[in-house]
N, C-alpha and C positions, 0 to 999 in steps of 0.2 A: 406580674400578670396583668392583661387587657381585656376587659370584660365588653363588650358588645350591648349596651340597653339597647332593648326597644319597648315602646308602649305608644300609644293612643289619647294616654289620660294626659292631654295637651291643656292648661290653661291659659286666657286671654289675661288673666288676672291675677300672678300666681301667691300674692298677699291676700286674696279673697280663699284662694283654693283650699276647699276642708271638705268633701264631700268623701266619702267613705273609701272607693278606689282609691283615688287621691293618697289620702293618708297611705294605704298599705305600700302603693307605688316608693312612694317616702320614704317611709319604714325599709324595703326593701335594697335602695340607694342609701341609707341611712348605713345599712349593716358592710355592704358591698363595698362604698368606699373605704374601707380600713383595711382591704385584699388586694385590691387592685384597682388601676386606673380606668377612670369610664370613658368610652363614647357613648353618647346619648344620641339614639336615634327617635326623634318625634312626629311622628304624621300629624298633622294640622291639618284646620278648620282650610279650603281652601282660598279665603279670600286673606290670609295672615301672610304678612309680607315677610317672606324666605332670603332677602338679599342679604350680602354679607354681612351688610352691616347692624340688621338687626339681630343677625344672630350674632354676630359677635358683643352686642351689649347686654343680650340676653343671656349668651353664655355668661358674662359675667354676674350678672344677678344671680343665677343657680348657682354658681360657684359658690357666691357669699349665701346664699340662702343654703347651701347644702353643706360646707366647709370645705369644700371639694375640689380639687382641679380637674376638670370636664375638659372634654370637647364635644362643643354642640352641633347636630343636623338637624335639618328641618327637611318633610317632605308635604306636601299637599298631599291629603286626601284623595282619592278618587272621587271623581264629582255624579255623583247621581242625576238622572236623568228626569228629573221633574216629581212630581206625583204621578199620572198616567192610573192606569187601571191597578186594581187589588192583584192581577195577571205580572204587569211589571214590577209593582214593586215585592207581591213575595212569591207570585206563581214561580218563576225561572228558578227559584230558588229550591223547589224538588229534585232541580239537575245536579245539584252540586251547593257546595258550604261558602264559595267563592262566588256565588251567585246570590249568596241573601244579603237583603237588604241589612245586615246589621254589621257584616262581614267586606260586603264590596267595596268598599271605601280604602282597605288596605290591599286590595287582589291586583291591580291595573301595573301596566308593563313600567310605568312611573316608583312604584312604590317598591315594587320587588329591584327594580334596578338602584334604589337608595339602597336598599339591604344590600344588595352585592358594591359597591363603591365601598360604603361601609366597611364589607368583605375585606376591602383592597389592604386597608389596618393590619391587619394580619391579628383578629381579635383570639385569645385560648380561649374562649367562652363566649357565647351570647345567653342573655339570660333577655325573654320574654316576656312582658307585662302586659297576661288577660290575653283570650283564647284570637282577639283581631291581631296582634302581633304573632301569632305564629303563622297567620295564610302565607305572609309573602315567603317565610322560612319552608312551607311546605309546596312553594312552586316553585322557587328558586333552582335550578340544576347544579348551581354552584358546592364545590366541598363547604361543608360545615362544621365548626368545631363544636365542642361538646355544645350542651341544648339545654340551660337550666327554662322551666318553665313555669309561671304562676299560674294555673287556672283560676287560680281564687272562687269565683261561683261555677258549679256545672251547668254550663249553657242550657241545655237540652232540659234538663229541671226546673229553670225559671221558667222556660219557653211556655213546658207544660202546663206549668201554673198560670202565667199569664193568658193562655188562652182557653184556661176554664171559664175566666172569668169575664172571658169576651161574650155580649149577648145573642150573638148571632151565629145561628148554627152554621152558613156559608162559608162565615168569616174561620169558624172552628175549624173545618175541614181543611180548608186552604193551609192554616197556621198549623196542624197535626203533618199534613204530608211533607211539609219540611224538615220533621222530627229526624227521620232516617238519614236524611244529607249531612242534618247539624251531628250527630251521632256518630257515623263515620267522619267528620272531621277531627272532632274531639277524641276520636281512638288515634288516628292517624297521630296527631299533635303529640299526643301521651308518648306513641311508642316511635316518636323521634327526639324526643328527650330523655336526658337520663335521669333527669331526676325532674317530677313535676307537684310543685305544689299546690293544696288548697286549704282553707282557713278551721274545718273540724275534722275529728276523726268520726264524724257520722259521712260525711264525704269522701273521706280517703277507705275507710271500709267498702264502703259503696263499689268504688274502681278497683278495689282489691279483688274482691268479694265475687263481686256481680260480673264486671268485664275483664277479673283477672288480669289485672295491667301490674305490672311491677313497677318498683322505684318512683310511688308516691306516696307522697308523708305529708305530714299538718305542720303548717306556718301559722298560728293562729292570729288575726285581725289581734292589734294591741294598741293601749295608748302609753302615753308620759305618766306614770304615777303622779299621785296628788295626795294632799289631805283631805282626810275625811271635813265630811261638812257637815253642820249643825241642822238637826230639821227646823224647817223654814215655816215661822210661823203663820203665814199670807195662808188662805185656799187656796193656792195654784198648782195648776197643772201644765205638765209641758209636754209639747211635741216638738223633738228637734227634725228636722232632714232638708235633703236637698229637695222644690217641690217640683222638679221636671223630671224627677227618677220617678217613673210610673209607679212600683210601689209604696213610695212615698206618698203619691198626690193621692193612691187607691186608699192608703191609711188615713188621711187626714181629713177623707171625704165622709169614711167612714165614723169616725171619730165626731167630726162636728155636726153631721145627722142624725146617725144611729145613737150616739155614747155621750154626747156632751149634754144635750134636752132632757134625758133622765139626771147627768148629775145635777143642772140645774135647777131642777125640781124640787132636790130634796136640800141641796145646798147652796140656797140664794146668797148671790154675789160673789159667787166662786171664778176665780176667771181662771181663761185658759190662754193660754202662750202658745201658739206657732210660728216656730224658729225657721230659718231654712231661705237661702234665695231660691227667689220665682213662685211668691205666694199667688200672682194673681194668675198661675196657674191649674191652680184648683179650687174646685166648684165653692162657694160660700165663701169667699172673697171679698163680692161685693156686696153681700146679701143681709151687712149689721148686724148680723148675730150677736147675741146679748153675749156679755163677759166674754168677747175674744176678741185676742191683740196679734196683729198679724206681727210680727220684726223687725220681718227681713234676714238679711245675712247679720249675725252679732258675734264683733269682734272679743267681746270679754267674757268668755265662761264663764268665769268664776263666778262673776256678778250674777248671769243669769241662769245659770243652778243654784247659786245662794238666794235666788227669788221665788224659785220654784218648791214646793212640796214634794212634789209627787211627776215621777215621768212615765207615759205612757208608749206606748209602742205596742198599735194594734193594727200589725201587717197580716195580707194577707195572702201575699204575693212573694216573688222571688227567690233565691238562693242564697246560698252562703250562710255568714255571720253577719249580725249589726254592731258597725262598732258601734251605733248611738246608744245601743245596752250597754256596751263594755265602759264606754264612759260615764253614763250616768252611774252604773255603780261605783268605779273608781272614784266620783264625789261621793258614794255616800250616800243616794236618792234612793227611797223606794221606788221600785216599779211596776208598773202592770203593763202587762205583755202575751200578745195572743203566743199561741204553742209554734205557732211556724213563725211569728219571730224572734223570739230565743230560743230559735230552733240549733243543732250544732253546740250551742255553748253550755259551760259547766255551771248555770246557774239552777239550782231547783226551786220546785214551787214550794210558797209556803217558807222557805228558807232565806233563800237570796232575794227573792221577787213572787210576786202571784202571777201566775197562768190564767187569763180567762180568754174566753173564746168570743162565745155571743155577747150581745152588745149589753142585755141587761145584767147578766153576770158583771160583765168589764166595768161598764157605770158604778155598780154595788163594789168594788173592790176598789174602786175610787174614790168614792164617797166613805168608807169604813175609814182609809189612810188620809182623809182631809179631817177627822175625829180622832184618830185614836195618834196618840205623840207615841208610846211606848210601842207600838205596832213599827209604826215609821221608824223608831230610832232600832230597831231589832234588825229588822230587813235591811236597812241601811247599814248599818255595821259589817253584819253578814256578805252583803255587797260589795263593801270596798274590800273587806280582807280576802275573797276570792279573786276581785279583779288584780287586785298586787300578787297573790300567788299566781295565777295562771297568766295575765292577760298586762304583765308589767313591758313597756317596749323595750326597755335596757335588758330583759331575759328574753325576748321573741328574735334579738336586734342578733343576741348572743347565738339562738337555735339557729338562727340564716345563716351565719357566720361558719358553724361545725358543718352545717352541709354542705353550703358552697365547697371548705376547706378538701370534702369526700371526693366531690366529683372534678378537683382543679388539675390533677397529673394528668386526667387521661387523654387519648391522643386526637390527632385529626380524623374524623370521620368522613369517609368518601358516602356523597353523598349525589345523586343525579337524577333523582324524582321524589315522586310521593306516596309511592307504594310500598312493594317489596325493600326497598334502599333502607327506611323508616324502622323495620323491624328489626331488620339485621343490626341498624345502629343499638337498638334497644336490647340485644341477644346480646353483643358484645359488651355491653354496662354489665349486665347480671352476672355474666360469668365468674 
């Protein structure tokens, strides 16, 4: 069998590459290749040089970074037309899902004609990585074969969230009338795959439930097992993430404003840790803040959960699952974490990790686990042996492996738009 990738989660750096997508992306190639042979389709940045010959030495680093034998495409991006007005870059985007700025980068006559050459392979399968690799699949006219899909987060859910949190009521409006376009793309995607995943079954209820979509199931966000770690006897606290993923930068703003000036009040000389490249993207950067050490990207975990106490994660924004919960509990860290970010996963409060919401709650749940060792070592324990039962990647790597195995017999689907063709393909899976 010949499996068709595609995805977007393209790195400039792919020995730096650990941000959360990323990984699943991984994970996902990780299970795949022991079924079948890949093409890797990747849209790129488009100033990243597509000639044969760097893909042919890139292909070989993925091979060895993945154990894989690949064939590698590269396609540019669609290139965006400047900044221009709040009109261009999200008003057009009421017309259609192909038209948002988060989406048009994979729509243009360039990207869809990569997917159909691709086509020319003769792939049984393309499996999709994240809701911008489906557009070109859903404008293509070309037959398609079966449609595995990841949605991993629902679009339409972050959207909502990130634009509560926008201050401006103009800017709301604009960013809500795009809701219905991204919405019906997201159906359309669903019910042209036959099997689509995402990372909780608070999610996949949701689509069940709500928009009554068939043949979607939970792929849960997982890491590499590890050994439990010892609590760490320093004051520290960590925040890991990527800081150019907005609710990343929205947490760590919050965090070192709101959350961090109360811990240090009551626990001088406490420091704090912020992990993550592209710190000097978010606000208090330059600003000296007492007990905080910015990182940067760090390449040794181990090291820097063995320095940490206590990990924090107080989002307030987006979708999905964090894996940065799933692995801090896989070492063994207590956590505090707002309700929407161990939102989807099987850890409880009070059990695995504490829940706190408002900033002086969160600080007081910080400052408890920088005192109490037998607190820390409870939660930590409880932590790791939920993330090995649920959230181990040699059992997630296994689940991807029995679905893909479901949907690998079945046949070519004729396929020649984005409508009606879409559903019938999804009628024909259920049957």
């Amino acid at each position: 069998m010949r499996v068709l990738f595609v995805s977007e989660s393209f790195s400039r750096d792919f020995s730096t590459a650990a941000w959360g997508t990323f990984q699943r992306m991984e994970m996902f190639i990780q299970a795949i290749k022991e079924l079948a042979a890949l093409d890797i389709l990747f849209f790129v940045p488009p100033d990243v040089d597509c000639s044969l010959s760097t893909v042919s030495s890139l292909e070989k680093t993925l091979a060895e970074r993945w154990g894989a034998a690949i064939r590698l495409f590269l396609c540019p991006r669609r290139e965006t037309e400047g900044q221009g007005s709040k009109w261009e870059l999200y008003g057009r985007g009421v017309l259609g899902v192909s038209r948002q700025w988060n989406y048009r980068a994979t729509s243009g006559p360039q990207q869809i004609n990569a997917l159909e050459n691709c086509l020319r392979n003769k792939p049984n399968m393309i499996f999709a990585h994240r809701f911008s690799s489906m557009i070109p699949l859903l404008l293509t006219r070309r037959p398609l074969p079966r449609v595995c899909f990841d949605l991993d987060d629902i679009e339409h859910t972050a959207l909502l969230r990130a634009t509560r949190q926008e201050p401006k009521w103009r800017d709301k409006l604009l960013y809500y009338a795009t809701v219905p376009a991204l919405c019906w793309g997201e159906y359309r995607a669903i019910r042209l795959a036959s099997l689509t995943f995402v990372s909780s079954d608070l999610d996949r209820d949701y689509l069940r439930t709500r928009w009554r979509l068939p043949g979607v199931v939970t792929v849960p966000n997982a890491v590499h097992a590890v050994e439990l770690q010892k609590v760490a006897a320093e004051s520290t606290v960590l925040f890991l993430g990527t800081l150019n993923y907005k609710p990343n930068a929205e947490a760590a703003r919050f965090l070192l404003h709101e959350i961090w000036p109360r811990v240090c009040r009551k626990v001088p000389g406490a420091k704090l840790i912020i992990a993550g490249k592209y710190p000097e993207r978010i606000a208090g950067f330059y600003e000296g803040i007492t007990g905080v050490e910015f990182s940067g990207f760090v390449s040794d975990l181990p090291r820097l959960y063995g320095r940490s106490r206590i990990v924090s994660a107080p989002i307030l924004s987006g979708a999905g699952t964090r894996i940065k919960i799933i692995e801090a509990a896989m070492y063994g860290k207590p956590i505090v974490a707002t309700r929407m970010g161990a939102e989807g996963l099987g850890f409880r409060d009070a059990h695995e990790l504490l829940l706190r919401d408002d900033p002086g709650s969160f600080a007081n749940a910080c400052v408890e686990l920088l005192a109490n060792d037998s607190l820390c070592e409870r939660l930590g324990s409880a932590a790791h042996e939920a993330a090995v039962r649920h959230y181990s990647r040699a059992k997630i790597e296994a689940l991807i492996r029995t679905h893909i195995m479901a949907a690998r017999g079945e046949q070519l689907v004729p396929f020649s738009g984005p409508f009606g063709e879409a559903r019938s393909a999804q009628s024909n899976w259920t049957k």
